[in-house]
ROVEX-510286 format. One record per residue (C-alpha): residue in three letters; residue number from 1; x, y, z. Coordinates in steps of 0.5 Angstrom, whole numbers. Layout:
REM ROVEX-510286
<"ALA", NUM, <X, Y, Z>> ...
This chain:
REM ROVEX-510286
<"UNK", 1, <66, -19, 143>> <"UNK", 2, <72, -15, 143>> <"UNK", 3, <77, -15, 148>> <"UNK", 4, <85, -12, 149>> <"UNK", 5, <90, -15, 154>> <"UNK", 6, <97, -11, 155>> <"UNK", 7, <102, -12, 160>> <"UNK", 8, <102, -8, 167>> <"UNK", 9, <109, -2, 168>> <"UNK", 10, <114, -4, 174>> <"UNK", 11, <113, 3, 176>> <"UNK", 12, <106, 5, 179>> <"UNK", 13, <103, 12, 183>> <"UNK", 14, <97, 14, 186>> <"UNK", 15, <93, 18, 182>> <"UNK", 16, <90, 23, 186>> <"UNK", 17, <89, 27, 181>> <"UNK", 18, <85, 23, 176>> <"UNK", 19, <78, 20, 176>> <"UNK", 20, <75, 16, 181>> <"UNK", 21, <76, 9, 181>> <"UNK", 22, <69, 6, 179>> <"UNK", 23, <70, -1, 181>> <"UNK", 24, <75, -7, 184>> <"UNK", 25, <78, -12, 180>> <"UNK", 26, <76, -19, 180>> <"UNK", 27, <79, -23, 183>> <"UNK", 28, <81, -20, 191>> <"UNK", 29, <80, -27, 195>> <"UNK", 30, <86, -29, 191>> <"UNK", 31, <90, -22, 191>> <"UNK", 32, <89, -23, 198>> <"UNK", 33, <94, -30, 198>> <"UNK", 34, <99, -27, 195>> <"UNK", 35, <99, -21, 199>> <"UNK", 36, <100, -25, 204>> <"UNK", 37, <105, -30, 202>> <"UNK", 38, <109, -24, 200>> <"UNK", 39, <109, -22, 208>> <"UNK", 40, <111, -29, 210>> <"UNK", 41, <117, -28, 205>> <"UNK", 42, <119, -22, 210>> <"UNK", 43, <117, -25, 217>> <"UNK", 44, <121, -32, 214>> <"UNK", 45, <126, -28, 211>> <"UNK", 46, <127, -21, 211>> <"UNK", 47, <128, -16, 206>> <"UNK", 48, <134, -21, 202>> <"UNK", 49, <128, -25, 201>> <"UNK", 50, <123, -19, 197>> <"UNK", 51, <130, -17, 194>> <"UNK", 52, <131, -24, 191>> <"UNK", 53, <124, -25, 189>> <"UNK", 54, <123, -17, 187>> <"UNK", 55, <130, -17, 184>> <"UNK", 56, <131, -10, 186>> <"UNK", 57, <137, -5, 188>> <"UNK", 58, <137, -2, 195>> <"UNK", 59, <132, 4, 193>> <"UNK", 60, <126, 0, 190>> <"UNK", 61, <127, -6, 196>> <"UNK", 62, <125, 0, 201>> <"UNK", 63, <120, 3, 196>> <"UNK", 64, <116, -3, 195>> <"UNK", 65, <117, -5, 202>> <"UNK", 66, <114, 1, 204>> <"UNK", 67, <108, 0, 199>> <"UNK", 68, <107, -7, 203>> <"UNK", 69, <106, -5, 209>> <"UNK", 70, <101, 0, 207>> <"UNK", 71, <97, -5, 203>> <"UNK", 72, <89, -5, 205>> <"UNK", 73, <87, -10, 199>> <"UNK", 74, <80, -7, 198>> <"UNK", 75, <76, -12, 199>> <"UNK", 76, <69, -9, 196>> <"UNK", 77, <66, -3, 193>> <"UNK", 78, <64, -1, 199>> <"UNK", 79, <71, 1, 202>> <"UNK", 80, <72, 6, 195>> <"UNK", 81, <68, 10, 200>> <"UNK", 82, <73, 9, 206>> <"UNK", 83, <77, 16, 206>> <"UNK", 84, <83, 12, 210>> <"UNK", 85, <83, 7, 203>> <"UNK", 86, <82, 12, 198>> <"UNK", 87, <89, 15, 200>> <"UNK", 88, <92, 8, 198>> <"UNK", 89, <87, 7, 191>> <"UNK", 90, <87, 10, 183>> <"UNK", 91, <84, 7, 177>> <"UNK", 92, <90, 3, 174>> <"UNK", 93, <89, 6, 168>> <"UNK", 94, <93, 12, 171>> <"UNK", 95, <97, 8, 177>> <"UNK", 96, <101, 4, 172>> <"UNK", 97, <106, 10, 169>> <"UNK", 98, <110, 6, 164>> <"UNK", 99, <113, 8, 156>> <"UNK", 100, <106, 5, 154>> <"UNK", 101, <101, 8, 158>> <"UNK", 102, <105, 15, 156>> <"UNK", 103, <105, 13, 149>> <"UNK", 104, <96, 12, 150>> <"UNK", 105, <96, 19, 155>> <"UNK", 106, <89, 16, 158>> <"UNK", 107, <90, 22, 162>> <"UNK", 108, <88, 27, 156>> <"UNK", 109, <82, 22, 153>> <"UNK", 110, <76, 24, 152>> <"UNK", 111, <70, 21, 155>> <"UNK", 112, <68, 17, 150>> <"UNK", 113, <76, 14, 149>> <"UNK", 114, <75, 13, 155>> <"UNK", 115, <69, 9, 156>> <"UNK", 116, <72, 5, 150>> <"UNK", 117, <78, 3, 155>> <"UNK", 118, <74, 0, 160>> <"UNK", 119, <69, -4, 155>> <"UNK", 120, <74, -7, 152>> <"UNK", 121, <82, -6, 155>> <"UNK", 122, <84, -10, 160>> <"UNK", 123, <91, -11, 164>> <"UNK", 124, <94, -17, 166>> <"UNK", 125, <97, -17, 173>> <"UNK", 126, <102, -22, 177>> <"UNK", 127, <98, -19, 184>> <"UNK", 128, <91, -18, 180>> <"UNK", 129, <90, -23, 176>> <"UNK", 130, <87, -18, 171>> <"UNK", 131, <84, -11, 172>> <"UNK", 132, <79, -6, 168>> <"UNK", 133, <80, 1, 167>> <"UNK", 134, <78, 4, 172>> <"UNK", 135, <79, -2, 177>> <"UNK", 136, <82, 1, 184>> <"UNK", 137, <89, -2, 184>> <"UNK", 138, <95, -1, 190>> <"UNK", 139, <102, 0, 187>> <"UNK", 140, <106, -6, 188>> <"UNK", 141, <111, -10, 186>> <"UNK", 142, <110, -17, 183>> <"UNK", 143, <111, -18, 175>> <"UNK", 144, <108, -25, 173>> <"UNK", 145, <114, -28, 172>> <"UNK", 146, <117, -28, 180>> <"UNK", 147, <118, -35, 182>> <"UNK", 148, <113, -35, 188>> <"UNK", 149, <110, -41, 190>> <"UNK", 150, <102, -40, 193>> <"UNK", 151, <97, -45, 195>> <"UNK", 152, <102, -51, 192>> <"UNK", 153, <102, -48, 186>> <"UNK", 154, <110, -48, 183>> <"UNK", 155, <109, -40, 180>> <"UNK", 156, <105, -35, 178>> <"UNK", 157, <103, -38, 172>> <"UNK", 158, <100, -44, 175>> <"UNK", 159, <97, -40, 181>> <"UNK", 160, <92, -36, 175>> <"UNK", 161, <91, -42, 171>> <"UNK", 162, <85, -41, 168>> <"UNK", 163, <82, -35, 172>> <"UNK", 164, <84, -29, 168>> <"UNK", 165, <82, -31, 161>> <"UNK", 166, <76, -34, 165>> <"UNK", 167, <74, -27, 167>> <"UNK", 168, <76, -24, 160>> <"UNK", 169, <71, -28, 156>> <"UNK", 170, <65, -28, 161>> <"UNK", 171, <62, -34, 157>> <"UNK", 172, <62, -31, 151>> <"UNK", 173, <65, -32, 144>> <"UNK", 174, <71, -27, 144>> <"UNK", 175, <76, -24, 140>> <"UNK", 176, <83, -22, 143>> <"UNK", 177, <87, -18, 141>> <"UNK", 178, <94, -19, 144>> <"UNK", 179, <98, -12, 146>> <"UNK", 180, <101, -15, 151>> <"UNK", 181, <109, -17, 152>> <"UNK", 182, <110, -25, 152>> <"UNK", 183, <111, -25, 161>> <"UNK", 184, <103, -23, 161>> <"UNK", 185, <101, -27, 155>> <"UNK", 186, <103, -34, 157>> <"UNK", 187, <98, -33, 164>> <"UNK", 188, <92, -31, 158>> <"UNK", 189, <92, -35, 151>> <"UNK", 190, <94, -43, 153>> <"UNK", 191, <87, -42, 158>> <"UNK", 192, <83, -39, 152>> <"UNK", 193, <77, -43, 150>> <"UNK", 194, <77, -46, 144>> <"UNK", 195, <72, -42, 140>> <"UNK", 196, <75, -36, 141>> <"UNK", 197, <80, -32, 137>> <"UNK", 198, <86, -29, 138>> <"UNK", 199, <90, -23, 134>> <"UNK", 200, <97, -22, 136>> <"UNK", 201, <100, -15, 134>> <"UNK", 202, <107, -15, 133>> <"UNK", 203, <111, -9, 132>> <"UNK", 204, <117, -9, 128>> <"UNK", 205, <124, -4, 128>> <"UNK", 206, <127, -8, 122>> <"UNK", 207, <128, -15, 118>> <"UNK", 208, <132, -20, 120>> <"UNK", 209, <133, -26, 115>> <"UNK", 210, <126, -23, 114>> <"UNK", 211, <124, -23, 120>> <"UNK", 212, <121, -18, 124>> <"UNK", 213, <126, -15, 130>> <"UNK", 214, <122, -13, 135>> <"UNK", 215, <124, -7, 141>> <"UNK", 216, <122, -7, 147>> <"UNK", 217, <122, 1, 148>> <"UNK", 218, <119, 1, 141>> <"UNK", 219, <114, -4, 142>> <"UNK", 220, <112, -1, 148>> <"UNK", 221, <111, 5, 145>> <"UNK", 222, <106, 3, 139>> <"UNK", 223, <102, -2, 144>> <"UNK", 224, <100, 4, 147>> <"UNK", 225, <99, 8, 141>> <"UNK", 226, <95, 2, 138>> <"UNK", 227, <90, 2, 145>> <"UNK", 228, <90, 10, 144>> <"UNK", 229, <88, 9, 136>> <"UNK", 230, <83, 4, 137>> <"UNK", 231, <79, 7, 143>> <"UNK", 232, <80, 14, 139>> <"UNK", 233, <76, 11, 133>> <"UNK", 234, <72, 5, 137>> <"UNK", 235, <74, -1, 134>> <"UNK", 236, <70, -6, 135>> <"UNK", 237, <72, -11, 129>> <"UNK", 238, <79, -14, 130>> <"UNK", 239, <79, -14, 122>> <"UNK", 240, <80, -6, 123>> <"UNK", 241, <87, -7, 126>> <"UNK", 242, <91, -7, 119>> <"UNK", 243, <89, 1, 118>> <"UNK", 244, <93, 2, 124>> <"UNK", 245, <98, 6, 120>> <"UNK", 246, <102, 12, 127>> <"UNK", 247, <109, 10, 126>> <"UNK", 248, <108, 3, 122>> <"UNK", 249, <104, 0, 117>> <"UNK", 250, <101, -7, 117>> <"UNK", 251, <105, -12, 113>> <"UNK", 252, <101, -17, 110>> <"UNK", 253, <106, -21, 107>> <"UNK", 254, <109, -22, 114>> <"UNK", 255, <103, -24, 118>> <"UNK", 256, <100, -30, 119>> <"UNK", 257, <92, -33, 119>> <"UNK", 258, <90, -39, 122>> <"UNK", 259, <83, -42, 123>> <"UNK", 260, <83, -38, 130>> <"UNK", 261, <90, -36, 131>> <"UNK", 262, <93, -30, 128>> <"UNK", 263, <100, -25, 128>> <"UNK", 264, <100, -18, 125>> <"UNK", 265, <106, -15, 124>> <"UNK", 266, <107, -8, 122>> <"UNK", 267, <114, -6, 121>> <"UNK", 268, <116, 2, 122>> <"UNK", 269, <116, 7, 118>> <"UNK", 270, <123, 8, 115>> <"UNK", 271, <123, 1, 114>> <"UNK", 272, <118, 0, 109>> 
């Protein structure tokens, strides 16, 4: 089995225009925690206390405090039926508006890409644990990174623990292949089960004492291309990865294979 993880944007909308949301992600008893916790830190400590945990100017502080007190948490499938819940809700392929989402364009896949996104893709996410596709997602503002202590728990990390590569792999052996920045892979690959297999992608700009150099706008642009290039051609098998070649080529002399353990680097055209 096949899975994708990539990373959520800062910046969300409501995508009215898009398609309706087929589902809810797989771990509201625990977003509901969260959400909580984040309104305590508000009650307890007003706006400073969302500002320092948020890390945000002014704009976004009220923003995302607007977006706060508007949260439902939906609860069930039954509510995505609920016109008042439907204003606040999109599928999080859509909501997330980011370089990647951009650089994957899921708005002009076709049927069959798309159907491919929700069978294998998957985004990690501080408030959702992880979300499909085509879960119903709020916009919120919580990176997985945040220092917020829930349940005994220090920080968000220890909050997940395993849940979310749990979720993932549903029991089966699974391949991963990880799209997704270090902030969301360290909540995922420490919990992997030992039998799985887990492909990291890395996208390099140039060499450094023949290192690969990364960039965040440009990695973040060839994640999103590589979801789009691979739900284009429906891969199934990590192996096919190393075709990958819009705007970089695979570098075999620069990747690593271990037993269950792979890197795979691709560097940028120009510096080949």
């Amino acid at each position: 089995m096949l899975q994708v993880i990539i990373s959520p944007a800062k910046q969300m909308r409501v995508a009215r225009d898009a398609f309706e949301p087929r589902g809810v992600p797989p771990h509201l008893e625990k977003t509901r925690r969260l959400y909580d916790a984040l309104r305590a830190i508000e009650r307890e400590q007003g706006a400073a206390g969302l500002k320092a945990l948020w890390r945000v100017n002014d704009k976004l502080l009220a923003e995302n405090i607007e977006r706060l007190h508007d949260f439902c948490v939906v609860s069930d499938e039954r509510q995505l039926d609920d016109p008042a819940k439907a204003l606040l809700i999109s599928p999080a392929v859509f909501s997330y508006v980011g370089i990647q989402y951009r650089s994957m364009a899921p708005e002009v896949m076709g049927f069959e890409e798309l159907e491919w996104l929700q069978e294998h893709l998957w985004v990690v996410s501080g408030l959702y644990g992880c979300v499909r596709p085509f879960d119903a997602v709020e916009p919120y503002r919580l990176e997985m990174g945040a220092k917020l202590a829930v349940d005994g728990a220090r920080d968000l990390y220890a909050f997940w623990g395993p849940d979310i590569a749990c979720t993932i792999c549903n029991g089966q052996p699974t391949t991963l292949v990880n799209l997704a920045s270090v902030e969301y892979a360290k909540a995922v690959l420490p919990h992997m089960p030992a039998a799985s297999a887990v492909v990291t992608c890395i996208f390099g700009e140039e060499l450094r004492a023949g290192k690969p150099v990364q960039r965040a706008t440009a990695s973040k642009i060839a994640r999103g291309s590589m979801v789009r290039w691979m739900a284009e051609r429906g891969i199934e098998d990590a192996a096919d990865l190393i075709r990958f070649d819009v705007g970089y080529r695979y570098s075999p002399e620069l990747s690593t294979q271990g037993a269950t353990r792979e890197t795979l680097v691709f560097m940028a055209n120009n510096k080949i």
